[in-house]
Structures are given as structure tokens and as C-alpha cells.
PAPA-220840 format. One line per 5 residues: number of its first residue (from 1); their letters; for each residue x negated, y negated, z negated of C-alpha. Coordinates in pm, 1 decimal. Layout:
! residues N
NUM) A) X Y Z ~ ...
! end
This chain:
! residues 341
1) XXXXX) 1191.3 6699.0 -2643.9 ~ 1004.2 6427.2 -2450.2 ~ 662.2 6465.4 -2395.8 ~ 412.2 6254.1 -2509.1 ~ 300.2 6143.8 -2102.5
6) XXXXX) 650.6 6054.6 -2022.9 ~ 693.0 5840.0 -2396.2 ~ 416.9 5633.8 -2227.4 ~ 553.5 5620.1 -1887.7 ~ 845.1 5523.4 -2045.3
11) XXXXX) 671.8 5225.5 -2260.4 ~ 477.1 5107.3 -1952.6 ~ 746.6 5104.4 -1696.7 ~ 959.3 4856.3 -2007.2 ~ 619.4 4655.9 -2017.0
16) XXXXX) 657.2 4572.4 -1651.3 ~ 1030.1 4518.5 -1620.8 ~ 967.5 4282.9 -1959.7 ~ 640.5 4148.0 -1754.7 ~ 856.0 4075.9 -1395.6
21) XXXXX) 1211.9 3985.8 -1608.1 ~ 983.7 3706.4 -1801.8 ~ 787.9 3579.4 -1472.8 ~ 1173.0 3598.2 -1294.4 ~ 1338.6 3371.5 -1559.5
26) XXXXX) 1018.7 3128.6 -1564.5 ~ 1053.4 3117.3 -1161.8 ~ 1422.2 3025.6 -1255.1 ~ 1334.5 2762.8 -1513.9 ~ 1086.3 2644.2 -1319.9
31) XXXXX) 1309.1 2546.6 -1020.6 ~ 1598.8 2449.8 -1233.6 ~ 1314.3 2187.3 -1417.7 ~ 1250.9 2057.3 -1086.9 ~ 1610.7 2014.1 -984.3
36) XXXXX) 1664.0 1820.6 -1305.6 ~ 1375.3 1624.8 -1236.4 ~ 1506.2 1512.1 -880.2 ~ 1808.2 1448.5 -1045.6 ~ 1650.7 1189.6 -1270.6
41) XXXXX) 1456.3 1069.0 -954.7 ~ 1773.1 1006.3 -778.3 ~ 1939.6 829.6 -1086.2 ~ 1610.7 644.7 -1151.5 ~ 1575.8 504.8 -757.6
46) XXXXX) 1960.6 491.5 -690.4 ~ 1894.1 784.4 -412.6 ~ 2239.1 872.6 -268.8 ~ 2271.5 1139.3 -40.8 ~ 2549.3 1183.0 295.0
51) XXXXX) 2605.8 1508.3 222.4 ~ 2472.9 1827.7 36.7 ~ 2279.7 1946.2 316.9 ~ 2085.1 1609.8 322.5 ~ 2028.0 1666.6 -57.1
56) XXXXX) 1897.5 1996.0 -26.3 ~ 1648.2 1929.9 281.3 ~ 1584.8 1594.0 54.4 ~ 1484.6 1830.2 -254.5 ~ 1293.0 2068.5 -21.6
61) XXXXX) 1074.2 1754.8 33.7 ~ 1092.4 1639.8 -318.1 ~ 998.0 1948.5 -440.7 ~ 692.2 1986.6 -164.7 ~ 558.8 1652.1 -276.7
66) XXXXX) 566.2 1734.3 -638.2 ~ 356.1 2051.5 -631.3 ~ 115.9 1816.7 -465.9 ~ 96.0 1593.3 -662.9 ~ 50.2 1826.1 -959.3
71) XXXXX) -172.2 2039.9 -822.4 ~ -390.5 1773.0 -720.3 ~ -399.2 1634.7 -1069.4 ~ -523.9 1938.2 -1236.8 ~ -802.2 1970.0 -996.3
76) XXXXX) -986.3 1754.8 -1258.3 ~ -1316.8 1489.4 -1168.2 ~ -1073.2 1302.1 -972.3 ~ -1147.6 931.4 -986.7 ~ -755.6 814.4 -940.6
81) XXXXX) -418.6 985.2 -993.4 ~ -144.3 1046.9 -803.8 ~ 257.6 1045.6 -927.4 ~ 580.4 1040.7 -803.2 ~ 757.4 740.0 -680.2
86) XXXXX) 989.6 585.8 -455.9 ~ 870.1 749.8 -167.6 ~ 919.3 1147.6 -336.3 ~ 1178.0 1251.2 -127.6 ~ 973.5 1097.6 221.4
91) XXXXX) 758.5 1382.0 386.4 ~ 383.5 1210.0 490.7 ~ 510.9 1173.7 850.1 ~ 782.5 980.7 721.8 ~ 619.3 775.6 546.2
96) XXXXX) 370.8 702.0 787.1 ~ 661.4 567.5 986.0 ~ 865.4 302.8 812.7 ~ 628.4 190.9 566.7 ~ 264.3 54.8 768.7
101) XXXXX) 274.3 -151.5 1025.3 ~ -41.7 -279.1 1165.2 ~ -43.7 -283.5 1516.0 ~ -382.0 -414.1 1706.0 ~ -244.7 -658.8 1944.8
106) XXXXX) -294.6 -948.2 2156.1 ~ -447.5 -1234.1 2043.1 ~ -199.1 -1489.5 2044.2 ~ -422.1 -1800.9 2099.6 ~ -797.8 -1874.1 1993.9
111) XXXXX) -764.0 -2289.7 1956.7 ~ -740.6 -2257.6 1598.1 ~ -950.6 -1949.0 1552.4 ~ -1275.0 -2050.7 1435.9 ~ -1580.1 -1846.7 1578.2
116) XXXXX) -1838.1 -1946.6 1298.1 ~ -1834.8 -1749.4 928.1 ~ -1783.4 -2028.4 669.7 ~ -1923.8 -1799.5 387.6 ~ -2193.5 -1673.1 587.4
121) XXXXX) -2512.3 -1813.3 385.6 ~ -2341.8 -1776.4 78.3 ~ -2592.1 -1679.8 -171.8 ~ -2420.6 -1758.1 -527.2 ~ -2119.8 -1509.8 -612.8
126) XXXXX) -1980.6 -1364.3 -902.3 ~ -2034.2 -995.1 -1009.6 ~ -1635.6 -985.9 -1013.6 ~ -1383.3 -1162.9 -917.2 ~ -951.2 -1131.0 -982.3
131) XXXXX) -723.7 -1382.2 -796.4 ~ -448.2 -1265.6 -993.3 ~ -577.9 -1368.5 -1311.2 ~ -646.5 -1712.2 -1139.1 ~ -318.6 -1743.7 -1079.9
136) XXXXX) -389.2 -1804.4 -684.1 ~ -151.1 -1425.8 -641.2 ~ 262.7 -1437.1 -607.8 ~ 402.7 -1140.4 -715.1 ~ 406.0 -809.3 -541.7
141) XXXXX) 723.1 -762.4 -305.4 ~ 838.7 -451.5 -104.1 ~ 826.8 -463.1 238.6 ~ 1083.1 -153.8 238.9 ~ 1184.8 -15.6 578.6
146) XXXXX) 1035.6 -261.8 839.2 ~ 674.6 -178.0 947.0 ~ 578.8 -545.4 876.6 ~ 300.5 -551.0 626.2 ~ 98.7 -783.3 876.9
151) XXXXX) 371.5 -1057.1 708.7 ~ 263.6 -973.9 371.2 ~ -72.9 -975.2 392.2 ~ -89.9 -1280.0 620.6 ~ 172.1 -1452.4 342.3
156) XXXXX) -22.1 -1339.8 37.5 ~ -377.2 -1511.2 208.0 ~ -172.6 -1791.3 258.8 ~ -48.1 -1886.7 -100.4 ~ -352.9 -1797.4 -218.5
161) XXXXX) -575.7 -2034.3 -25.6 ~ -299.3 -2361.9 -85.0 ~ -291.8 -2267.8 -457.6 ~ -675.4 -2268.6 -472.7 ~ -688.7 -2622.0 -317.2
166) XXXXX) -362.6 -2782.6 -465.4 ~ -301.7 -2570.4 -753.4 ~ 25.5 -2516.9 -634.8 ~ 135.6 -2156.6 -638.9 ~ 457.9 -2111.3 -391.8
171) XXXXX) 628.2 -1781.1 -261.3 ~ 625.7 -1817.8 119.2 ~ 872.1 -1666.1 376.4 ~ 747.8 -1275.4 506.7 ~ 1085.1 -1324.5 716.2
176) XXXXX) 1000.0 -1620.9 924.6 ~ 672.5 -1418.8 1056.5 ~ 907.2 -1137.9 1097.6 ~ 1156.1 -1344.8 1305.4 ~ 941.0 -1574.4 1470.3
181) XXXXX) 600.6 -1457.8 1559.2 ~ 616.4 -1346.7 1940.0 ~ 309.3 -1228.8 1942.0 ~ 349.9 -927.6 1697.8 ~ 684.9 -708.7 1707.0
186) XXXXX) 838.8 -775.6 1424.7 ~ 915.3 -457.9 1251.8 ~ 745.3 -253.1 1494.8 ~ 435.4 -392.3 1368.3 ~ 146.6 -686.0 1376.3
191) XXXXX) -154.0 -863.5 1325.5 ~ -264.7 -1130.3 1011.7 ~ -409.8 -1317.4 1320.6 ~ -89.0 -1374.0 1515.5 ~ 70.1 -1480.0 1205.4
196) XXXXX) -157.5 -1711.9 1106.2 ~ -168.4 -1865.1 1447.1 ~ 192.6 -1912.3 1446.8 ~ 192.0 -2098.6 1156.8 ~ -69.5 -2352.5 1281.6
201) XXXXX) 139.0 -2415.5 1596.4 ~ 459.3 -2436.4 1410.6 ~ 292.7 -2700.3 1167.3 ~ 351.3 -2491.2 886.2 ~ 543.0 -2210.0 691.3
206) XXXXX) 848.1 -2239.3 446.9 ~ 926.5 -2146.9 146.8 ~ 1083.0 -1732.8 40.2 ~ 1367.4 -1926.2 -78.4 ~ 1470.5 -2098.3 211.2
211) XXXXX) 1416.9 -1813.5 419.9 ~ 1444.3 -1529.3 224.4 ~ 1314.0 -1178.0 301.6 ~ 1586.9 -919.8 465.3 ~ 1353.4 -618.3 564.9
216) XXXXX) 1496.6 -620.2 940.9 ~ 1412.0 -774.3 1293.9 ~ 1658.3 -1065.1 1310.9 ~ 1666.5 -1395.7 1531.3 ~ 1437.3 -1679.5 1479.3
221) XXXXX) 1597.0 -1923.2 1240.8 ~ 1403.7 -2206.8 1400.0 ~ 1621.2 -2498.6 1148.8 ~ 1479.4 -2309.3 822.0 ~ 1162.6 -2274.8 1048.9
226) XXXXX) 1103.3 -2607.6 1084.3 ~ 1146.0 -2712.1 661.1 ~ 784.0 -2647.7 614.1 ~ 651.1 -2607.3 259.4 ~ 269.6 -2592.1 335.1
231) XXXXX) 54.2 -2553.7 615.3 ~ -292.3 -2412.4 722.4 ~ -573.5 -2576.7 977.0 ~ -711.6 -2249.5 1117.6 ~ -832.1 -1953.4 1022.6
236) XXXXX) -1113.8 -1718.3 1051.7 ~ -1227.0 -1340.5 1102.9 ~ -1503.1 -1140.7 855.5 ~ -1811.4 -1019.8 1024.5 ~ -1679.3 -666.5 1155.2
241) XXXXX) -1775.3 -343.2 940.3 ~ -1970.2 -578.0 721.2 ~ -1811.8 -499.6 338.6 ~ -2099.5 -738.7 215.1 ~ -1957.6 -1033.0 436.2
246) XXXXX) -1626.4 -913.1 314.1 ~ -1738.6 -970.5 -26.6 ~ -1856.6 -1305.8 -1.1 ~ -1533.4 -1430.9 151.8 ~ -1344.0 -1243.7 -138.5
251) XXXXX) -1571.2 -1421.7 -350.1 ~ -1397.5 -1792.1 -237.8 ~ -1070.2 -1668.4 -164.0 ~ -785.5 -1354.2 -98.8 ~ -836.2 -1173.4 212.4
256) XXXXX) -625.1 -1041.8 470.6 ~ -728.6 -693.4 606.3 ~ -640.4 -337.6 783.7 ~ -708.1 8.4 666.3 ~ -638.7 369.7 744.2
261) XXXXX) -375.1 367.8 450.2 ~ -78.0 614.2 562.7 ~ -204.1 955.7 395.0 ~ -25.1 1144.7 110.4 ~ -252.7 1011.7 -148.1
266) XXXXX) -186.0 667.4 -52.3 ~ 214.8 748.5 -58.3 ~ 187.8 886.1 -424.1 ~ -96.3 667.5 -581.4 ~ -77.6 586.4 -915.0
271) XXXXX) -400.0 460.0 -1102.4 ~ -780.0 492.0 -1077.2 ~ -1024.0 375.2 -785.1 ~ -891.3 534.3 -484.2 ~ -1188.2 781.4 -352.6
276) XXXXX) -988.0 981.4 -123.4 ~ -1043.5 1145.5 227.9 ~ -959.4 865.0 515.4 ~ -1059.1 758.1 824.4 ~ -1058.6 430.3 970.6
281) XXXXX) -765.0 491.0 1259.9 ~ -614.3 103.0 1124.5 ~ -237.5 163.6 1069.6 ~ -170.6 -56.3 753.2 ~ -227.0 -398.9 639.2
286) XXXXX) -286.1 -562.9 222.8 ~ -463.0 -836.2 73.9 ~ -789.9 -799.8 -82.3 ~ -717.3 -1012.0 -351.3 ~ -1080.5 -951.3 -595.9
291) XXXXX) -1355.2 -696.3 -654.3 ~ -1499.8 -514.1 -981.6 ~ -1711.9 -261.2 -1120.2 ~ -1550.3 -31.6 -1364.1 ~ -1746.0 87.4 -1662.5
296) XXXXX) -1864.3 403.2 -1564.9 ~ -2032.7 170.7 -1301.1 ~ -1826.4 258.7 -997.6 ~ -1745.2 -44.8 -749.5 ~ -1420.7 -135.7 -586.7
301) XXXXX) -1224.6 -345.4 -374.5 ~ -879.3 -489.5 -607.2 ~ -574.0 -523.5 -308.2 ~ -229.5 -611.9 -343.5 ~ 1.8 -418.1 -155.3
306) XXXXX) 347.4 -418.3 -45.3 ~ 540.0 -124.2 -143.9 ~ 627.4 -245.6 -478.8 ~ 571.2 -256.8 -836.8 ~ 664.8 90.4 -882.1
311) XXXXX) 373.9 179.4 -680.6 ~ -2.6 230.3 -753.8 ~ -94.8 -33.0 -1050.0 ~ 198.1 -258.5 -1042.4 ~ 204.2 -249.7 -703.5
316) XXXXX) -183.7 -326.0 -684.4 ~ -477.6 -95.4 -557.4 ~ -837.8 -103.0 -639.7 ~ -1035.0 96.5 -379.5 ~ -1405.1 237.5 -373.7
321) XXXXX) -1625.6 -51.1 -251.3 ~ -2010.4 -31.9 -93.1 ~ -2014.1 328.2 25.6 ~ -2243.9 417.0 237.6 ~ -2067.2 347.5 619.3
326) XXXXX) -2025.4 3.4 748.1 ~ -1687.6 -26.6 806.6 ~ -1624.5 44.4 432.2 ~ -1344.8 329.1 304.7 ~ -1079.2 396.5 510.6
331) XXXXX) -1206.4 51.1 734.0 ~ -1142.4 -171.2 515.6 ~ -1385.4 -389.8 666.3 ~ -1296.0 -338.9 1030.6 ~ -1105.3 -610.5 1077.3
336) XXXXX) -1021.4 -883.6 816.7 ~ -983.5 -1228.6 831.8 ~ -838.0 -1550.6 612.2 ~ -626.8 -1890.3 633.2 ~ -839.5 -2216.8 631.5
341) X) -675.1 -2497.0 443.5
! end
């Protein structure tokens, strides 16, 4: 006959194998769920693998990324998002690597650098302000593998400014500032300033479709260099660590500047107005291409990237804008400058 003490024993020891069998399958679900979604990552970004240990330190990664991503979505109050993208199976340091590329350089020549700040006693601006709905913005492009989103955001300032004078809205070649700018390093990295000096002393830029983008160093094409589509007189740099002087150029045109934009919530951004930790250590390069208020009253900076459309908003960012620190979030207003047409 079994006593009453060891019928409970009995029905508490089957609780806790139920309890521990039920947590063991979820654990099993759980990873096989995330194996299925890296499988639909891969399929979804045409991610091919060299062998299965690749794949598995790849899912490691993957995996890694993920719970970040989720756990830092259910934190809750957050004013952005975060999601997975192209860049899931890329640890931060990775990332960091092959997909920045500002590099503080040399000044490649000052004749064409104008010392004075056009917008300076500007007085009358609007209360917001999107390029891209002006139709002064090309669309977003991915600078992939080479460190060169100096070209980008040199290229974007540059189509915007010739469409705002002639109306004229043409993609321009990223490549030829890759392949031609001495002063930078290619895809090892650059400046906006370099680029846009290079394009006053070569009398102009082509078109992307004459000299179309290949996301690696190669030689100066200097015959396809020399068919230029448009061309700029000068250019000029912001006020440093001045985000109201930033504002007022904004205001009359896109804007080329440098930020501290290589941390794991810039990898996996999705939506919202970025508010993340940063400092201002410059690393990466985008166009500031308007400025807003959203309607819960927050202010930000709108800047087209170049990672793609798969990335952030359709490959766009809007960041917080007028916090209190002069160089603005994540330095945004270190160090930016524009084309003068």
C-alpha cells in the first residue's frame, strides 16, 4: 500500500519532469524557430555559405543578433526600432569594418573652399523641410563592401544642389570618386571635402551610367572621367558643432556630413527617431537631406544613407535633432559641409 507522503512525492516529482520536459521541448522549438528563420534570411538575402562550419559560426552570429534585437524591442519607451536585415549574420565589429568609411584626412586643396558661411544671417526658414519630396534626392544605393560612403554622401549633395538650380535630377558616378580622388583612399575611406574638390579641378562629374558603381578600388577611368554631366564652383563647410547653422544650410539645400554611426543599433535600425547611445568618434558619412518634428513634438535630423533600401526607412534615417551638446547626436554637426553651384 503506498502511503499517502510518497502519492505526493510521487505527483510532485511528475510535476517537475512535466515542468523541465515542457521548458526542454520549448528550448528545442525555440532554436529550431530560429534555424528556420535564418533559413528564410539566407533565401531572402541570397546568403550562401563555403561550407557548414561557416554556416554554423554564421548562425551563431545570426542568432546573437536576433536576441538583440528582440530583447531590445520589448524593453518598451523606445523612440525607434530595431530589425533584422542584411547585415544579421555580421557581428558589430564586422560591420564596423566594411560598411563606414569616413576617414579625416588631408585637405586636398583650399582654392575652391570658401571660408565665409553663405547661410550665415539666414533668418527666414521653414519649420520642416524634405528634399526628397522636392524631388532634389536620387534614390538610395548600397555602398556594399567598400568603406566609401564619403562618395555617397559627397554624390547625393551634389545632385541635390544641380537639381535645385536646373531642375534637373541626374544619378552621378560614386565610382569615379572611388577611382579617382587621390586625396581619400578609395575604399579604405574619405572625406566629402576631397571629393568635392576633385570635382572642381576635374571640371566636373559624370553621370552613374557612364561610370557605373562596382563597390571596389579600381583604376581611374580618366576617358569616362572626362564626359562630364554637371559641375560645381566650390564648396563650403558648416560652422563646427553648430546643429543650428546646420539647420539653416539644410534649410537651402542637402548636406553632406560625419557621425559616430557604426554601433549595433545603427546596423539593425528599422524605424522611429534614432535616440540611441553614441559618441562622436566620426567613422561614417550620409546626407542630411531635411529636418522635422514628429507629432509627439520630438525633433530630428531626416538623412539618406547608403546601405540600402532594406535598411532603416527605405534606406533613410531620421535622427534626434537639438539636444542639448553642440556637436549634435552622435556629431552630426562636427563636420559637415555642401557643393556650391
Amino acid at each position: 500500500m503506498v502511503s499517502t507522503h510518497n502519492k505526493r512525492v510521487s505527483i510532485v516529482l511528475l510535476m517537475f519532469l512535466g515542468t523541465w520536459a515542457f521548458q526542454a521541448v520549448s528550448r528545442v522549438l525555440d532554436e529550431e524557430t530560429i534555424v528556420q528563420k535564418h533559413r528564410l534570411w539566407m533565401i531572402q538575402y541570397g546568403r550562401a555559405y563555403v561550407n557548414e562550419a561557416e554556416e554554423g559560426r554564421r548562425f551563431k552570429i545570426f542568432k546573437d543578433n536576433l536576441e538583440y534585437i528582440e530583447n531590445f524591442n520589448t524593453l518598451g519607451n523606445q523612440t525607434y526600432e530595431l530589425s533584422l536585415n542584411i547585415f544579421a549574420d555580421l557581428n558589430n565589429e564586422e560591420f564596423a569594418a566594411s560598411h563606414t568609411g569616413y576617414k579625416d584626412l588631408p585637405i586636398a586643396g583650399t582654392s575652391k573652399k570658401s571660408t565665409v558661411f553663405r547661410y550665415e544671417n539666414l533668418t527666414d526658414f521653414p519649420p520642416s523641410v524634405d528634399w526628397i519630396q522636392a524631388g532634389a534626392v536620387t534614390n538610395v544605393q548600397n555602398q556594399g563592401d567598400c568603406n566609401c560612403c564619403w562618395a555617397f554622401s559627397a554624390v547625393a549633395a551634389v545632385e541635390a544642389i544641380i537639381q535645385i538650380k536646373t531642375g534637373n535630377l541626374i544619378s552621378l558616378s560614386e565610382q569615379q570618386l572611388v577611382d579617382c580622388v587621390d586625396s581619400n583612399d578609395g575604399c579604405s575611406g574619405g572625406w566629402m571635402d576631397n571629393a568635392f574638390h576633385y570635382i572642381v579641378q576635374n571640371q566636373g562629374i559624370t553621370s552613374d551610367a557612364n561610370y557605373p558603381y562596382k563597390a571596389t578600388d579600381k583604376k581611374c577611368d580618366s576617358k569616362k572621367a572626362a564626359v562630364s554631366t554637371v559641375t560645381i564652383h566650390g564648396y563650403e563647410d558648416v560652422p563646427a558643432n553648430n546643429e543650428a547653422a546646420l539647420l539653416k544650410a539644410v534649410s537651402k539645400q542637402p548636406v553632406s556630413v560625419c557621425l559616430e554611426g557604426a554601433s549595433k543599433d545603427f546596423q539593425f535600425y528599422s524605424r522611429g527617431i534614432f535616440t540611441g547611445k553614441c559618441g562622436t568618434s566620426l567613422n561614417h558619412a550620409v546626407t542630411v537631406v531635411g529636418y522635422g518634428t514628429s507629432e509627439d513634438g520630438t525633433k530630428y535630423w531626416l538623412a539618406k544613407n547608403s546601405w540600402g533600401i532594406n535598411w532603416g526607412e527605405k534606406g533613410y534615417m531620421r535622427i534626434l535633432r537639438e539636444i542639448d551638446a553642440p556637436q549634435g547626436l552622435c556629431g552630426i554637426a562636427k563636420k559637415a559641409s555642401y557643393p556650391i553651384a
